[in-house]
N, C-alpha and C positions, 0 to 999 in steps of 0.2 A: 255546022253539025247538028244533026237532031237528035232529040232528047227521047229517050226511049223509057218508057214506065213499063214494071212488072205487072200483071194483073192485079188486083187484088183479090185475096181469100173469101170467099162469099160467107157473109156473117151466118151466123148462127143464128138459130131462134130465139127469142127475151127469155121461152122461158125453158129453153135448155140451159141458156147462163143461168138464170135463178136457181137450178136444181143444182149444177155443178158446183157453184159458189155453196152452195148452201151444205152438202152432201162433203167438203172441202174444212169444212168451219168448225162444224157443230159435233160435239163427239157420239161416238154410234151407243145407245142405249147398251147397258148390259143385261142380262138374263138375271132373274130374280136370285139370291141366295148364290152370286156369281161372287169371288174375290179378285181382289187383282193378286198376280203371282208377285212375290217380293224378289231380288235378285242375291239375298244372303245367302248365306253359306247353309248347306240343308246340314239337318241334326245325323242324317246318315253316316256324315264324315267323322260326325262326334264320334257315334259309335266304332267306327272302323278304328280312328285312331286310338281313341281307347282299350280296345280288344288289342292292338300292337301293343302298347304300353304295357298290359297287361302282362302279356306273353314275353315282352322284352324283361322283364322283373324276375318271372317263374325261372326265365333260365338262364338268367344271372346267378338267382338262389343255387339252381342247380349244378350248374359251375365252382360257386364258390365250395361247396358242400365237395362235391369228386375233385378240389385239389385239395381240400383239406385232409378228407381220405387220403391219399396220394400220400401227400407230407406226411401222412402218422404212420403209414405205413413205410416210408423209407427212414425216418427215424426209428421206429421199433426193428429193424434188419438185424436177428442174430447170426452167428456161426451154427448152421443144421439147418436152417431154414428151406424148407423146396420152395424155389420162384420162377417165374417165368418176366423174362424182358422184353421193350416193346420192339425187338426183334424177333421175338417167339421162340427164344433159345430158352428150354427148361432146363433146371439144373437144380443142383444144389450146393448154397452158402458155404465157401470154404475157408474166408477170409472176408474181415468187415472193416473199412476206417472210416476217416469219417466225410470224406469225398467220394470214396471207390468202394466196391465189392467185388470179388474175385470167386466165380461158380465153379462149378466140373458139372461139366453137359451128361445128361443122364446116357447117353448113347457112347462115351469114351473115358475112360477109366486113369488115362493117363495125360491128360489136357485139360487145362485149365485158362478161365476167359476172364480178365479185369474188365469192370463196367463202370462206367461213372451212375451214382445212387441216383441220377434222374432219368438212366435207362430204365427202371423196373417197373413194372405192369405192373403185377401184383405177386402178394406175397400166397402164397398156397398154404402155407403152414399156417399161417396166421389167419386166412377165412376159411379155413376146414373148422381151427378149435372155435371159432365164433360162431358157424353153423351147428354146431354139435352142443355150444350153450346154448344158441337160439331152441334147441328140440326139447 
């Protein structure tokens, strides 16, 4: 059997390899007043997570503030009071314990609604005379 050879690739110039070796090795100059980029975390993210943080606090405060409202005003609930519940049933205070409230809806004279005291929205009677202190 005979032995078969592939061509061989015809070389290259001496001094194409010099250039490619060389353009391969050596690192490319950089521009004057150039930096290299760092791969850290940019100060951007600071700011952004910060401004969340920030905002995550403001309305924490702000929550914690409108249940406290809330609680003082379902502790303060007398007999007379006009309220509305967070069903949007107006009425007025007919009966107070200290679980329940019991209104008569301003539209029926003869009917009356028991609520549990963490239905109520807000008391009317109670920020009518704090607006009229506030004047």
């Amino acid at each position: 059997m005979a032995e078969t050879t592939t061509p061989a690739a015809p070389a290259a110039a001496p001094a194409q390899n010099a250039a490619m070796e060389a353009s391969t090795t050596q690192p490319v100059p950089k521009a004057e007043g150039a930096e290299a980029k760092k791969p850290a975390i940019s100060w951007h993210w600071f700011i952004i997570l910060g401004a969340v943080w920030l905002w995550f606090l403001y309305s924490m405060k702000k929550n914690k503030k409108r249940q406290q409202q809330q609680k003082e005003e379902m502790n303060n609930l007398d007999k007379g009071d006009r309220v509305v519940t967070i069903g949007r049933v107006h009425g007025v205070v007919t009966k107070c314990d200290e679980k329940t409230f019991t209104i008569k809806p301003d539209n029926n004279k003869d009917f009356t609604m028991t609520f549990d005291r963490e239905a109520l929205l807000r008391n009317e009677s109670k920020s009518e005379a704090s607006a009229e202190e506030a004047k």
